[in-house]
KOLFIMI-148973 format. One record per residue (C-alpha): residue in three letters; x, y, z. Coordinates in steps of 0.2 Angstrom, whole numbers, plus 5000, padded with zeros to 4 digits. Example, Ala and Ser with C-alpha at 12.3 -4.5 7.8 and 13.67 -1.06 7.14 Angstrom:
<timars>
ALA506249785039 SER506849955036 
</timars>
This chain:
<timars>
UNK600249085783 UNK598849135777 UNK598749285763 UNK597349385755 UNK597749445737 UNK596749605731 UNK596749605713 UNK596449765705 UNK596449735687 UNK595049695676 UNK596049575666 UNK597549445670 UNK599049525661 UNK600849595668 UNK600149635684 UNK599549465688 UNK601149375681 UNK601949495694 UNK600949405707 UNK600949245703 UNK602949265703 UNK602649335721 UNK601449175725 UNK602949035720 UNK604149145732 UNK602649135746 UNK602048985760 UNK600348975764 UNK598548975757 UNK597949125745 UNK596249185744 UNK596249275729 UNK595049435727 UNK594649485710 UNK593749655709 UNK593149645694 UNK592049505699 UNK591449565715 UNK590249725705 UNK590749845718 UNK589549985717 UNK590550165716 UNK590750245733 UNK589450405731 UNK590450505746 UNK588950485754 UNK590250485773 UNK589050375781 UNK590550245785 UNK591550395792 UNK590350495802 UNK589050355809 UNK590050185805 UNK590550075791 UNK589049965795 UNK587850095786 UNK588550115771 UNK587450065757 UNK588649945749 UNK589149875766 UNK588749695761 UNK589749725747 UNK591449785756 UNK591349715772 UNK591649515766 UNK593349575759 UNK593749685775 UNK593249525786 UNK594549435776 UNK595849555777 UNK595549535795 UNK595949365798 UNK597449335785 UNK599349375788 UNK599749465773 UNK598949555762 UNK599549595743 UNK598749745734 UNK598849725715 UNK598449835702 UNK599249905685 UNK599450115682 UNK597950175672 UNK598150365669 UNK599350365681 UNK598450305696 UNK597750155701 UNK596250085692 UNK594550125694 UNK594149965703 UNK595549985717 UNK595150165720 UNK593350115722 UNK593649985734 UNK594750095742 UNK593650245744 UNK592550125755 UNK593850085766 UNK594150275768 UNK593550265787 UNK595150165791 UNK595950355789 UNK595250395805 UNK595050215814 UNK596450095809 UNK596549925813 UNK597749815805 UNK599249865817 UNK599849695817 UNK599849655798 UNK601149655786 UNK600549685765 UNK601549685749 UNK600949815734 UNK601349735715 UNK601049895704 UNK601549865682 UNK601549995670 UNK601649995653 UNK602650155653 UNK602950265671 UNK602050305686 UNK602250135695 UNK603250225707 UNK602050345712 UNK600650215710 UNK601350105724 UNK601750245736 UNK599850295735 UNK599550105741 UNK600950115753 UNK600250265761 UNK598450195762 UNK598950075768 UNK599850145784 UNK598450255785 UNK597550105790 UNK598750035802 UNK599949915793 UNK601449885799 UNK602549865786 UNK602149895767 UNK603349805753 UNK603349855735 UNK603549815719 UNK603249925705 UNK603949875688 UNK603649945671 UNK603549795660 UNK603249885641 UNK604049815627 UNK604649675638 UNK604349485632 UNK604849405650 UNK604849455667 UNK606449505676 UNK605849415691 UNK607549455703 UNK606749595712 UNK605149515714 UNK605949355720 UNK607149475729 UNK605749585740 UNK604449425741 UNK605749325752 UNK605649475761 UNK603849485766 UNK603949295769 UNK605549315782 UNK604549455789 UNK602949365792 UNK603749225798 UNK604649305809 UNK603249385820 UNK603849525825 UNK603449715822 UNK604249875817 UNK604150025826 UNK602950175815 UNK603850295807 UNK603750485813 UNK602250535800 UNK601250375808 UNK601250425825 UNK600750585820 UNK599150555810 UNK598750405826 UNK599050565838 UNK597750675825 UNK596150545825 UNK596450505845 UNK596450695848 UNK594850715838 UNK594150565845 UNK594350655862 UNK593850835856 UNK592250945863 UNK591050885846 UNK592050715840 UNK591350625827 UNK590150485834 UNK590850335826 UNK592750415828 UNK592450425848 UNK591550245851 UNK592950165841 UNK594450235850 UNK593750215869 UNK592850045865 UNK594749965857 UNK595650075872 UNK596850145860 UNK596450335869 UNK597350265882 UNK599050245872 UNK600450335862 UNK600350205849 UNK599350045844 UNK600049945863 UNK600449785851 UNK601949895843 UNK603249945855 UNK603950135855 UNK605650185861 UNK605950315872 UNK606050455861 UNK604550395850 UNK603350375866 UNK604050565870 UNK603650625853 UNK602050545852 UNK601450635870 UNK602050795866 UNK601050785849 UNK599550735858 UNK599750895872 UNK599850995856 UNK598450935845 UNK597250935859 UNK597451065862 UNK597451155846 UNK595751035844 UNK594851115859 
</timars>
């Protein structure tokens, strides 16, 4: 196995002793990615990865290296404390580069943990940002673990341990889970815009050059019946509604 760790923090406090708890539970090699080391320059919403391609965006040689990584690994692990309730500054900035995997995802086949610590609240909320980010780019099955750690002096590490062996058993077993509702729906709304009257450049090459116009879902994840009947009815209806 082989896993890509995102590490969000600037510093290697609660949220990374969370992670190295996860690490001891894990089997494989880590590439660890520290943000705060890779000078990420903040996104200027210039939309250049969304409406020509992520290969023109002025920080491309920055962000791409990572993406290639998180390509080839097994798992991914998203890290990163609550800072004014949301994620840090240098999360959100990575993840505002990677906002063309909105409208073409590809990690269909991966599997990804998110590690979220507070000091107080908002871990919950934090990690279901992450988690839904991450589906919007594909994944196909996000674990969580959002803790607030304040005041403690150890770590209570059974749930870590607990949802860890988890992801492991998961990866290890190889297989995928069917999307939920919501994710069918959002692949239905970028396939329909791909195939609109005025798509989006980038959007259109994408979903006819990968084939994925030609399918209710990404074809490596199976549908049941009534999954593949909603998916088609949601596609007569956006593109319609599209045209």
């Amino acid at each position: 196995m082989k896993y890509v760790i995102i590490n969000g923090s600037p510093r290697k406090k609660n949220t990374w002793s969370v992670v190295k708890q996860v690490k001891s539970n894990l089997e494989g090699e880590f590439e660890e990615i520290h943000l705060a080391s890779r000078k990420i320059p903040m996104c200027n919403g210039c939309f250049k990865c969304i409406m020509e391609g992520e290969n023109v965006c002025p920080h491309f040689d920055y962000v791409n290296p990572i993406v290639e990584k998180l390509k080839e690994c097994d798992g991914i692990i998203i890290a990163s404390p609550v800072y004014a309730m949301n994620v840090t500054a240098l999360l959100k900035n990575f993840l505002d580069h990677t906002a063309y995997f909105y409208h073409r995802p590809e990690f269909f086949t991966k599997k990804a943990l998110v590690v979220v610590t507070t000091a107080g609240a908002g871990h919950k909320k934090v990690a279901k940002y992450i988690d839904e980010t991450l589906r919007h780019w594909g994944v196909n099955r996000v674990y969580t673990i959002a803790m607030a750690c304040g005041g403690k002096d150890h770590l209570e590490t059974s749930e870590i341990d607990k949802t860890s062996r988890k992801f492991l058993d998961d990866l290890k077993s190889g297989g995928l889970h069917s999307p939920k509702f919501g994710d069918i729906v959002f692949f239905d709304v970028w396939k329909a815009m791909a195939l609109s009257k005025d798509p989006i450049k980038a959007d259109s090459e994408f979903w006819h050059n990968t084939g994925l116009v030609n399918h209710d879902f990404a074809p490596e994840v199976k549908l049941n019946v009534f999954k593949k009947l909603f998916s088609k009815i949601m596609f007569f209806i956006l593109k319609r509604v599209m045209k």
